[in-house]
mmCIF file of the N, C-alpha and C atoms, coordinates in Angstrom:
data_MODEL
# 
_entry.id   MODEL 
# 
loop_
_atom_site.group_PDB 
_atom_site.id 
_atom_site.type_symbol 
_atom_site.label_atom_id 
_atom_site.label_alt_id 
_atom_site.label_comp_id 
_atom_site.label_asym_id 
_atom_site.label_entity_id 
_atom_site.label_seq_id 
_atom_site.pdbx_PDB_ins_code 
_atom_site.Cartn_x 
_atom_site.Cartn_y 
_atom_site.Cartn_z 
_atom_site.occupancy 
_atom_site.B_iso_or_equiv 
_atom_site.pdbx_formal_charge 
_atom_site.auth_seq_id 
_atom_site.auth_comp_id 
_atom_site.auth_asym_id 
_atom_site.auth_atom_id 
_atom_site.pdbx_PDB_model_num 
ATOM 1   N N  . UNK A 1 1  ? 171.921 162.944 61.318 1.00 0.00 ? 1  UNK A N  1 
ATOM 2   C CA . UNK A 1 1  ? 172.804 163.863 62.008 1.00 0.00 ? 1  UNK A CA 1 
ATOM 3   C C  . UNK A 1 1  ? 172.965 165.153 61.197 1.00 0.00 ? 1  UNK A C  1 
ATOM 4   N N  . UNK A 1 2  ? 173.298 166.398 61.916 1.00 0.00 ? 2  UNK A N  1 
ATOM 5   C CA . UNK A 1 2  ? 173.237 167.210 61.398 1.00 0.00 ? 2  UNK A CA 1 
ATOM 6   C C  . UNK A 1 2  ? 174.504 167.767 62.074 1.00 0.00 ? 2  UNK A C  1 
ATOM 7   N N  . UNK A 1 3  ? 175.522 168.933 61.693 1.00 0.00 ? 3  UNK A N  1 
ATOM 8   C CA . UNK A 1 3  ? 176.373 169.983 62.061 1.00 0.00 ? 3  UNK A CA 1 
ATOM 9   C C  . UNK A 1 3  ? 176.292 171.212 62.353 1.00 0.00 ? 3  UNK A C  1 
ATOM 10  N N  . UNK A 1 4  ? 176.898 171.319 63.298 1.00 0.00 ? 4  UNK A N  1 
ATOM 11  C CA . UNK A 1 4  ? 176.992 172.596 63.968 1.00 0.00 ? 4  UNK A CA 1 
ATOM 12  C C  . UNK A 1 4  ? 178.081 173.483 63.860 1.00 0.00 ? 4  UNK A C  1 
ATOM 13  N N  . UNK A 1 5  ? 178.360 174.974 63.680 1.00 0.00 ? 5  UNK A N  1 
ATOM 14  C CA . UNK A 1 5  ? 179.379 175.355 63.147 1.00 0.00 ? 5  UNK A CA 1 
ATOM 15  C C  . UNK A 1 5  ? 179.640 176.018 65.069 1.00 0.00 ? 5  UNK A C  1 
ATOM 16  N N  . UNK A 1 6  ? 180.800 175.519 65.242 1.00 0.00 ? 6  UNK A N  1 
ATOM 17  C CA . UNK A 1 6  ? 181.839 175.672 66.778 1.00 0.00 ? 6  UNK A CA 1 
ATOM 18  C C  . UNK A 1 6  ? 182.959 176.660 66.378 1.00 0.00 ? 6  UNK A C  1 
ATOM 19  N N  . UNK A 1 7  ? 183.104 177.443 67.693 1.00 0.00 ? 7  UNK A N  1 
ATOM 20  C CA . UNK A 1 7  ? 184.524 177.863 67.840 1.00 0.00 ? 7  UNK A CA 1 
ATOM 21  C C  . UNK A 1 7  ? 185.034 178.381 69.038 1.00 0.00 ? 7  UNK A C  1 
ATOM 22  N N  . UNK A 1 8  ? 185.959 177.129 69.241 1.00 0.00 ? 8  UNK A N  1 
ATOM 23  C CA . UNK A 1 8  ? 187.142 177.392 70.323 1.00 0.00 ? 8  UNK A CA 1 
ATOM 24  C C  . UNK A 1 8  ? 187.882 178.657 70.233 1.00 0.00 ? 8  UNK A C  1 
ATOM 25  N N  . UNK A 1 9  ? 186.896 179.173 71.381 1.00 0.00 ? 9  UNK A N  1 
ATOM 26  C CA . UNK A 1 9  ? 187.120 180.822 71.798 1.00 0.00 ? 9  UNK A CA 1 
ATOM 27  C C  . UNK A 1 9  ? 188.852 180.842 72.353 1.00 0.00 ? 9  UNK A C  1 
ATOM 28  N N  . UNK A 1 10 ? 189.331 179.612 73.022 1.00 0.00 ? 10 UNK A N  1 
ATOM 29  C CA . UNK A 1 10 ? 190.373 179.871 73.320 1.00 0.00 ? 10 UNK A CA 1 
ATOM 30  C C  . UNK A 1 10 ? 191.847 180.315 72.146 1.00 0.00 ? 10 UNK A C  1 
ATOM 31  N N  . UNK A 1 11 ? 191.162 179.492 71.660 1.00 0.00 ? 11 UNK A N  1 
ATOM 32  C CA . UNK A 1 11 ? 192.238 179.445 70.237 1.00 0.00 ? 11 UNK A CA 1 
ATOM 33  C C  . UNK A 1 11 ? 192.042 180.859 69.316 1.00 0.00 ? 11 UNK A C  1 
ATOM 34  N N  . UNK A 1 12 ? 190.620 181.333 69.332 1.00 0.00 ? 12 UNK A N  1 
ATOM 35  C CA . UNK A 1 12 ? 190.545 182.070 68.674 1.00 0.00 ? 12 UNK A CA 1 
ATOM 36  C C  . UNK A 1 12 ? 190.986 183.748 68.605 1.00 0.00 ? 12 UNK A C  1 
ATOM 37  N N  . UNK A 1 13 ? 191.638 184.095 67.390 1.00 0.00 ? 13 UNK A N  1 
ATOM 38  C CA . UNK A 1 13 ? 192.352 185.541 67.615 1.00 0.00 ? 13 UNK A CA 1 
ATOM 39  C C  . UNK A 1 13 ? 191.517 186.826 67.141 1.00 0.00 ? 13 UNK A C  1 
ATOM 40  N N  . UNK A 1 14 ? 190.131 186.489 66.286 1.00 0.00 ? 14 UNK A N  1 
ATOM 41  C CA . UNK A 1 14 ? 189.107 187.244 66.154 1.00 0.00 ? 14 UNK A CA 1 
ATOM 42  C C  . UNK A 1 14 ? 189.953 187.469 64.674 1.00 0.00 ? 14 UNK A C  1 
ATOM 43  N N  . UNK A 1 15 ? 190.307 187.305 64.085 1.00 0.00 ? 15 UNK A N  1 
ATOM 44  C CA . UNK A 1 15 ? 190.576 187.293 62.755 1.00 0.00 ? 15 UNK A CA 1 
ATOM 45  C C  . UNK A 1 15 ? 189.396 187.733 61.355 1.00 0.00 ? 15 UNK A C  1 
ATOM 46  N N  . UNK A 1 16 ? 188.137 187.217 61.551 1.00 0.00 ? 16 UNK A N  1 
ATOM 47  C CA . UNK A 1 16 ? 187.062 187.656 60.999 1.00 0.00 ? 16 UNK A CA 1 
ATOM 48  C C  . UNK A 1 16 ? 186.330 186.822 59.970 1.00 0.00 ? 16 UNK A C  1 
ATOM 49  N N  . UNK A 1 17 ? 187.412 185.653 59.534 1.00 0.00 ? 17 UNK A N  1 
ATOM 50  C CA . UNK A 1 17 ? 187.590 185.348 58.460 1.00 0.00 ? 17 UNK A CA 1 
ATOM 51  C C  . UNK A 1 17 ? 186.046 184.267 58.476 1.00 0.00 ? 17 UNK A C  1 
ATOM 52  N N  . UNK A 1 18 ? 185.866 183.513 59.173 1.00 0.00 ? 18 UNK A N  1 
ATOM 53  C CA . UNK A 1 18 ? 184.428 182.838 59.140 1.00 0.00 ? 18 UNK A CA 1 
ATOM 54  C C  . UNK A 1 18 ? 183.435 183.971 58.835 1.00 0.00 ? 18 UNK A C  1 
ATOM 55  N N  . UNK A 1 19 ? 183.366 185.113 59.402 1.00 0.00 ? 19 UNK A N  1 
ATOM 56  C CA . UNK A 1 19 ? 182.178 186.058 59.187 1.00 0.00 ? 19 UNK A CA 1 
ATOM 57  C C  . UNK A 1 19 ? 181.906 186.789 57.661 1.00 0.00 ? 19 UNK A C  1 
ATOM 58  N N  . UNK A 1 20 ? 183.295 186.525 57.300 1.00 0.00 ? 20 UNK A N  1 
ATOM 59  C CA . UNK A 1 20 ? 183.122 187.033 55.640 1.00 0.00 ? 20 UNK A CA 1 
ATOM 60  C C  . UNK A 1 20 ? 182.721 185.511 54.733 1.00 0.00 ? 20 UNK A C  1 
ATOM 61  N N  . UNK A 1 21 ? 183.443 184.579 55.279 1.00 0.00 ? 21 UNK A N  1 
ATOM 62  C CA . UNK A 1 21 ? 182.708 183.198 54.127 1.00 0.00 ? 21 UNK A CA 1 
ATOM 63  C C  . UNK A 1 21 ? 181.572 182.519 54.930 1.00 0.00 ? 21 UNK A C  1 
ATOM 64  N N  . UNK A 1 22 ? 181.152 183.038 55.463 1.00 0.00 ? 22 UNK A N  1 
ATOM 65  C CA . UNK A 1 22 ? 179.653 182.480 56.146 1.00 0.00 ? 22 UNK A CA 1 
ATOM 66  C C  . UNK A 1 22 ? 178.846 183.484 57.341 1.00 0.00 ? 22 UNK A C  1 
ATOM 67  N N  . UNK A 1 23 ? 178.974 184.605 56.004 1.00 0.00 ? 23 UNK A N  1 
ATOM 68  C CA . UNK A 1 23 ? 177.807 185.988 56.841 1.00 0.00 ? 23 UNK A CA 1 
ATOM 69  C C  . UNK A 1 23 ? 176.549 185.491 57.672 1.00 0.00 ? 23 UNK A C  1 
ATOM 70  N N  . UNK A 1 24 ? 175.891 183.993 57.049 1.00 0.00 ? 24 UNK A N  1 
ATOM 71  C CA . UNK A 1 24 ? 174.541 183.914 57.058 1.00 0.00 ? 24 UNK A CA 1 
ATOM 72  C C  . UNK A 1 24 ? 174.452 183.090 59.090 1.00 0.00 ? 24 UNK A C  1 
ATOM 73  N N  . UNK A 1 25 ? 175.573 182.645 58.658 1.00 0.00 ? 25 UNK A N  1 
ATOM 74  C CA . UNK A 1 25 ? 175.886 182.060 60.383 1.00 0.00 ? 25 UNK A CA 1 
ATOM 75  C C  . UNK A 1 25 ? 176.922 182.725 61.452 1.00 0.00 ? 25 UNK A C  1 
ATOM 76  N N  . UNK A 1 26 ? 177.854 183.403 61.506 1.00 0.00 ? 26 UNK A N  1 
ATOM 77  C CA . UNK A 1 26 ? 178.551 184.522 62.207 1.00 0.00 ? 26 UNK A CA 1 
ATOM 78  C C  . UNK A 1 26 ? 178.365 185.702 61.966 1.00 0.00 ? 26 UNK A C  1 
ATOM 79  N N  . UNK A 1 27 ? 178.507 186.181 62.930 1.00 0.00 ? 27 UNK A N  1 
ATOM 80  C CA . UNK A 1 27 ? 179.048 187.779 63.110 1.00 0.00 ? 27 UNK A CA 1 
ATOM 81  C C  . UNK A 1 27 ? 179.686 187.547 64.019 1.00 0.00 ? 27 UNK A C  1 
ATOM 82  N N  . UNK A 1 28 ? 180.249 188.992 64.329 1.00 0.00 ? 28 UNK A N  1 
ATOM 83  C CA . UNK A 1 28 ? 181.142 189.386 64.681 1.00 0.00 ? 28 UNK A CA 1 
ATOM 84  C C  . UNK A 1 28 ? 180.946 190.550 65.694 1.00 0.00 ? 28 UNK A C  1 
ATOM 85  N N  . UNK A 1 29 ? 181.466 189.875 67.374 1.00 0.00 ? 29 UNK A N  1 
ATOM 86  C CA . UNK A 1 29 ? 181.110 191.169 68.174 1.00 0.00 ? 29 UNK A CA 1 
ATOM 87  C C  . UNK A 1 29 ? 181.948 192.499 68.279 1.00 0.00 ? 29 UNK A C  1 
ATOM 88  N N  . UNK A 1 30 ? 181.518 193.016 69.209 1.00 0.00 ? 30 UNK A N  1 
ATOM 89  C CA . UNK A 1 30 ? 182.284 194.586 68.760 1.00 0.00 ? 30 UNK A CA 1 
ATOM 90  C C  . UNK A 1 30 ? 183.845 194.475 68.862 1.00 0.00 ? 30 UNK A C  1 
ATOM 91  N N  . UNK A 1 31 ? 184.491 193.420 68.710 1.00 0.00 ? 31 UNK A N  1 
ATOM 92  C CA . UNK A 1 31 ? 185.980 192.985 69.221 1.00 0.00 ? 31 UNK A CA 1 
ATOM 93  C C  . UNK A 1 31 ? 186.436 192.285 68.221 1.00 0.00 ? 31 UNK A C  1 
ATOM 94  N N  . UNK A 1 32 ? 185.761 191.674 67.240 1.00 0.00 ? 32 UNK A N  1 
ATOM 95  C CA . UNK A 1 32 ? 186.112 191.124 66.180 1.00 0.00 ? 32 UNK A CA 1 
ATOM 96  C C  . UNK A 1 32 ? 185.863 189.266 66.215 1.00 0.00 ? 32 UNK A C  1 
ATOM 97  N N  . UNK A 1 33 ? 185.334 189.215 67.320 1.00 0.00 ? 33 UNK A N  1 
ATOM 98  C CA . UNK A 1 33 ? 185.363 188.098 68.076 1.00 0.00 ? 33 UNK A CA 1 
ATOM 99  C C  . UNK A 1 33 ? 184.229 187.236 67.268 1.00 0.00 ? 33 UNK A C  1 
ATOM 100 N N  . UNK A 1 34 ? 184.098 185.825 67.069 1.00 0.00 ? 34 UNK A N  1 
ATOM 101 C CA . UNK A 1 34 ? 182.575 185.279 66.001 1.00 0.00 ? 34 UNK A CA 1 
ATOM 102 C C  . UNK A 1 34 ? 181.367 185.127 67.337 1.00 0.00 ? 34 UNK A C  1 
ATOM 103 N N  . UNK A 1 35 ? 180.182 185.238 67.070 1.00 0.00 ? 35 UNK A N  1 
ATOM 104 C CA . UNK A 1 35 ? 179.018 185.206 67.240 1.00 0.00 ? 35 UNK A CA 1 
ATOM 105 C C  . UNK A 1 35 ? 178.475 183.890 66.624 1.00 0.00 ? 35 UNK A C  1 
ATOM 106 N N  . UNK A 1 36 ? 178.020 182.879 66.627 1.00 0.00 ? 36 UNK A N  1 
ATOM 107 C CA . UNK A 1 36 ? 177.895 181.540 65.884 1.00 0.00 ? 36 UNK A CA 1 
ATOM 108 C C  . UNK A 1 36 ? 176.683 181.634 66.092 1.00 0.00 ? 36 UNK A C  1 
ATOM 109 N N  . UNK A 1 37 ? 176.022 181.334 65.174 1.00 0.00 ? 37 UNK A N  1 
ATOM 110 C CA . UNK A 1 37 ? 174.660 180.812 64.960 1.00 0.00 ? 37 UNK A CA 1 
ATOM 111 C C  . UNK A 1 37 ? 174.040 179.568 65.786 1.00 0.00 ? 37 UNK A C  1 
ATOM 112 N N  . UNK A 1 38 ? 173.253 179.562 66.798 1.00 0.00 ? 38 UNK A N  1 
ATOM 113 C CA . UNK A 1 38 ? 173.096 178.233 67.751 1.00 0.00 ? 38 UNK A CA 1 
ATOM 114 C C  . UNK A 1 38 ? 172.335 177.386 66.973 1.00 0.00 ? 38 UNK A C  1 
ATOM 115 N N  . UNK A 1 39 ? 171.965 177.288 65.930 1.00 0.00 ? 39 UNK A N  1 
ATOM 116 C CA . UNK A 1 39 ? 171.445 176.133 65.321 1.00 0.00 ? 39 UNK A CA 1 
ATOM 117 C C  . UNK A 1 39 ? 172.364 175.521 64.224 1.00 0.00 ? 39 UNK A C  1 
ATOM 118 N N  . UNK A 1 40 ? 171.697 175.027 63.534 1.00 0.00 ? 40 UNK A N  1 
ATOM 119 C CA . UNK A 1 40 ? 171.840 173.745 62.675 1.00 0.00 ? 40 UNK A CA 1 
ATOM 120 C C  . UNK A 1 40 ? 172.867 174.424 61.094 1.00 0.00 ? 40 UNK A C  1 
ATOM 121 N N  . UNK A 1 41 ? 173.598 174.021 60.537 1.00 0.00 ? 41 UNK A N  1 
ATOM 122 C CA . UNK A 1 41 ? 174.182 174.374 59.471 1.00 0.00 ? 41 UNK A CA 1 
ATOM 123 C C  . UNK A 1 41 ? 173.168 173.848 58.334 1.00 0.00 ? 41 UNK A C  1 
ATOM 124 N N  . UNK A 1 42 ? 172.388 174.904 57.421 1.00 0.00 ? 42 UNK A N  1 
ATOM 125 C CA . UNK A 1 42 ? 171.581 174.606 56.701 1.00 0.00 ? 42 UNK A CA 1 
ATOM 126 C C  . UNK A 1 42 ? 172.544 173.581 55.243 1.00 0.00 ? 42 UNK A C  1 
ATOM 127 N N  . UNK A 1 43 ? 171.789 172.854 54.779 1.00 0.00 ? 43 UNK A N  1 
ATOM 128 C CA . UNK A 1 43 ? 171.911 172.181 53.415 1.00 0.00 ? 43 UNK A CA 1 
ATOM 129 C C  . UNK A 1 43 ? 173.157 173.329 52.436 1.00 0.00 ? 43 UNK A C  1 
ATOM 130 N N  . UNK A 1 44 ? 172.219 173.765 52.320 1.00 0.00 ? 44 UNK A N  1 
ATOM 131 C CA . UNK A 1 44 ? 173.086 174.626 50.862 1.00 0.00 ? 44 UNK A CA 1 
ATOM 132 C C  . UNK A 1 44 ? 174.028 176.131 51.503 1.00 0.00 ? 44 UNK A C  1 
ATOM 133 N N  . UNK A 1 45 ? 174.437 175.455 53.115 1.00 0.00 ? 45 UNK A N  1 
ATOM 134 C CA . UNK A 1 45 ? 175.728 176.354 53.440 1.00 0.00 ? 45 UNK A CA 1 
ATOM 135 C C  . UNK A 1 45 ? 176.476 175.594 53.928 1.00 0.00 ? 45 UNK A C  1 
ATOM 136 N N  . UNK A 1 46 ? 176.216 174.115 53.460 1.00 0.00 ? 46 UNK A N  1 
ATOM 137 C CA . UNK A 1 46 ? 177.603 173.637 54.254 1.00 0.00 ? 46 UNK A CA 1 
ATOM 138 C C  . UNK A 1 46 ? 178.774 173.346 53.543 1.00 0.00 ? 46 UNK A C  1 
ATOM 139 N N  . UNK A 1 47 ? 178.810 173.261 52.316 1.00 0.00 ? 47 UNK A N  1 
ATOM 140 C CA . UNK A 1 47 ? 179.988 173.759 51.416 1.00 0.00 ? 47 UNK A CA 1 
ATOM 141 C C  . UNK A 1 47 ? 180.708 175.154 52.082 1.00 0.00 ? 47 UNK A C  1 
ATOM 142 N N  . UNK A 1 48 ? 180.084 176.030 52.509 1.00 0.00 ? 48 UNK A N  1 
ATOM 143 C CA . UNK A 1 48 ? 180.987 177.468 52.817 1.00 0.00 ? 48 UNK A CA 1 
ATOM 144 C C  . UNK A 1 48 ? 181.370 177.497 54.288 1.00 0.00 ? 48 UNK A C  1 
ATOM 145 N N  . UNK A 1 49 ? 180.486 176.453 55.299 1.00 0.00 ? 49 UNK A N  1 
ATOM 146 C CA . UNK A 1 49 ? 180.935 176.164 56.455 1.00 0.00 ? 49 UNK A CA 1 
ATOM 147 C C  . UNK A 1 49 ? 182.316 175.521 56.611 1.00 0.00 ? 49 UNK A C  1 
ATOM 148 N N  . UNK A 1 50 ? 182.516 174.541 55.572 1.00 0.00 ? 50 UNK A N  1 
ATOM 149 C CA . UNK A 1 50 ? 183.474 173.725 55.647 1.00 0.00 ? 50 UNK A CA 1 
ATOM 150 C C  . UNK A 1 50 ? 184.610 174.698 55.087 1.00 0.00 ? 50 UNK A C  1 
ATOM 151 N N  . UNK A 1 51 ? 184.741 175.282 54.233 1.00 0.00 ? 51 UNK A N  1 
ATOM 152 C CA . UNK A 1 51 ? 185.700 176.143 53.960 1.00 0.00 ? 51 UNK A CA 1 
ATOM 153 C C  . UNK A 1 51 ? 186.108 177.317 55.086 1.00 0.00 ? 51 UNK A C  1 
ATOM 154 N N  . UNK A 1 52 ? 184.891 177.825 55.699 1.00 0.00 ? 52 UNK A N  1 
ATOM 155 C CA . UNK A 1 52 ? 185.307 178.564 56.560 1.00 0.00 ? 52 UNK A CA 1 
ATOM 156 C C  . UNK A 1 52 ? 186.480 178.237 58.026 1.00 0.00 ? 52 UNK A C  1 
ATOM 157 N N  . UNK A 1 53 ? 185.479 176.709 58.052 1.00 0.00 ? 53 UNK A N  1 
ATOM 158 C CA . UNK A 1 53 ? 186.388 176.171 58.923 1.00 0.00 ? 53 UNK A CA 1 
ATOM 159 C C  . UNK A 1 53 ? 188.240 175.761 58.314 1.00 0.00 ? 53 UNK A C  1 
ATOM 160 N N  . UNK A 1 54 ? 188.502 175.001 57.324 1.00 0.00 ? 54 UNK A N  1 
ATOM 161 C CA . UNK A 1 54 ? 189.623 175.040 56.775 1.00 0.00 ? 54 UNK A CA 1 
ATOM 162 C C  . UNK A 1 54 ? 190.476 176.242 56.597 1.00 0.00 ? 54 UNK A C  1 
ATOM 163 N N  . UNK A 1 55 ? 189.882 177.295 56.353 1.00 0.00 ? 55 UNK A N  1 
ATOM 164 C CA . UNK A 1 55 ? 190.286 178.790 56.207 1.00 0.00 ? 55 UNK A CA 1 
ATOM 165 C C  . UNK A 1 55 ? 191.013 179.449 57.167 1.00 0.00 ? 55 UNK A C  1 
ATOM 166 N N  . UNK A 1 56 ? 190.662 178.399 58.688 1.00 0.00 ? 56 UNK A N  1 
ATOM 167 C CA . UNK A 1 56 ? 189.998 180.085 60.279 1.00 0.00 ? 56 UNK A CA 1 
ATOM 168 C C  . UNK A 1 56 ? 191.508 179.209 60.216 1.00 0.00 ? 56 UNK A C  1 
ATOM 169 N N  . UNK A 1 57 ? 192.472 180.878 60.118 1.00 0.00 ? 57 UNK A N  1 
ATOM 170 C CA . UNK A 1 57 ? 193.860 180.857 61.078 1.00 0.00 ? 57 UNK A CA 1 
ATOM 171 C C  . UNK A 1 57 ? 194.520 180.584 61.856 1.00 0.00 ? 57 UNK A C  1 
ATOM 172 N N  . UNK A 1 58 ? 193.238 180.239 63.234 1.00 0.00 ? 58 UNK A N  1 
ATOM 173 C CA . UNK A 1 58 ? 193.854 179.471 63.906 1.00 0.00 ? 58 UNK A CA 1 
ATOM 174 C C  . UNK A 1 58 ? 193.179 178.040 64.286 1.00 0.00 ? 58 UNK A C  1 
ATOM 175 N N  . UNK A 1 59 ? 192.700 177.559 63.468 1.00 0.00 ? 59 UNK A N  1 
ATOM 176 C CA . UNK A 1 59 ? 191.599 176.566 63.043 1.00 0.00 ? 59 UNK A CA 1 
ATOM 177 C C  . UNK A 1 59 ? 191.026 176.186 64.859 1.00 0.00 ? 59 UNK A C  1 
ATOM 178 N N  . UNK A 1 60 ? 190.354 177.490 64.354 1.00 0.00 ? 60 UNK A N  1 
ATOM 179 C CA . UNK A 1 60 ? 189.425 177.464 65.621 1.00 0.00 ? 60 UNK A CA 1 
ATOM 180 C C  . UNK A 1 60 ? 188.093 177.290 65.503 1.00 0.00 ? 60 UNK A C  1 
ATOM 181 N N  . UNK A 1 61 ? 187.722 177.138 64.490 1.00 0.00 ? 61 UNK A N  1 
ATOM 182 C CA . UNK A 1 61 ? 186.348 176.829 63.844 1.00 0.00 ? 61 UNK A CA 1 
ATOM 183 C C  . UNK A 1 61 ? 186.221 175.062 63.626 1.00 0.00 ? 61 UNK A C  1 
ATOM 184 N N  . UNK A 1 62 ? 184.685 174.839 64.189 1.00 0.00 ? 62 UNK A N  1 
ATOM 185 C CA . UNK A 1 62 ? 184.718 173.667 63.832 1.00 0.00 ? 62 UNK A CA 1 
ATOM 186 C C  . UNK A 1 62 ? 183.446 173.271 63.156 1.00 0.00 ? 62 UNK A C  1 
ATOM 187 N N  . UNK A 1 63 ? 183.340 171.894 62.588 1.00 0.00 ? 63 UNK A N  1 
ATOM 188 C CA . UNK A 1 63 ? 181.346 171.591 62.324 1.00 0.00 ? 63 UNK A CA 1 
ATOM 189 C C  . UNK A 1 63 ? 181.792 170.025 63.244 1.00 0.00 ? 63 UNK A C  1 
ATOM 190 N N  . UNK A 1 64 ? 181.040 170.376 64.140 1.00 0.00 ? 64 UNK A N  1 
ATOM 191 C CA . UNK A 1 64 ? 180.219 169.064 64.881 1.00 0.00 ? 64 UNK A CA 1 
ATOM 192 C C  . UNK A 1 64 ? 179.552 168.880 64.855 1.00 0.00 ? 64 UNK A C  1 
ATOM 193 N N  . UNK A 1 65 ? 179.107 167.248 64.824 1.00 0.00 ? 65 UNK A N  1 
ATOM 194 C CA . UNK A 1 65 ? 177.763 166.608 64.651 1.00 0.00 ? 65 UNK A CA 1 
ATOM 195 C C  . UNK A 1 65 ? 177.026 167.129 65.382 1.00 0.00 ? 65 UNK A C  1 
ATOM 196 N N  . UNK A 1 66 ? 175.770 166.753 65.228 1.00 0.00 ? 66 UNK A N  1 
ATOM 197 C CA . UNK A 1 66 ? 174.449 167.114 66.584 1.00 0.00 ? 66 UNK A CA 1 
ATOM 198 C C  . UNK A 1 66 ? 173.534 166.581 66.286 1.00 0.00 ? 66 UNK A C  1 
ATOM 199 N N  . UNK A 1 67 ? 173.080 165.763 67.124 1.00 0.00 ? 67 UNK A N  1 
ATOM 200 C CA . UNK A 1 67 ? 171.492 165.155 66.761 1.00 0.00 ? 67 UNK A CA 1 
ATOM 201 C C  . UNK A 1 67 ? 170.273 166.403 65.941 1.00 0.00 ? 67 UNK A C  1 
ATOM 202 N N  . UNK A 1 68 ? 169.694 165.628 65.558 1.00 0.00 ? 68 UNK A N  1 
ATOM 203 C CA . UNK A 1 68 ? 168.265 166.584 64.894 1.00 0.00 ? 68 UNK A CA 1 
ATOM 204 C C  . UNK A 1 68 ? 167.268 167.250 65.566 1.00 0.00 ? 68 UNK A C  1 
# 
């Protein structure tokens, strides 16, 4: 199994804060809003995924499983 980095657009206030601790998988549209990466959370970013998610304000960020 592998993770996927999610975010519940509803919850979310565009805050930014995933796009600064995990540049390599969000951005950020012209609203401040995240852009998520549709694949897989690589090996040596999922330490900063997981923080990002603990971090997001309105813990609107998530990592869900996903098959391979």
């Amino acid at each position: 199994m592998t993770d996927r980095l999610t975010v519940d657009m509803i919850e979310c206030d565009g805050h930014g804060v995933c796009a600064e601790l995990v540049p390599e998988l969000v951005d950020l549209d012209e609203w401040g809003y995240p852009i998520v990466a549709d694949s897989a959370v690589p090996d040596h970013l999922r330490k900063h995924a997981r923080r990002a998610v603990t971090l997001c304000p309105r813990l609107a960020l998530r990592l869900t499983p996903s098959p391979r």
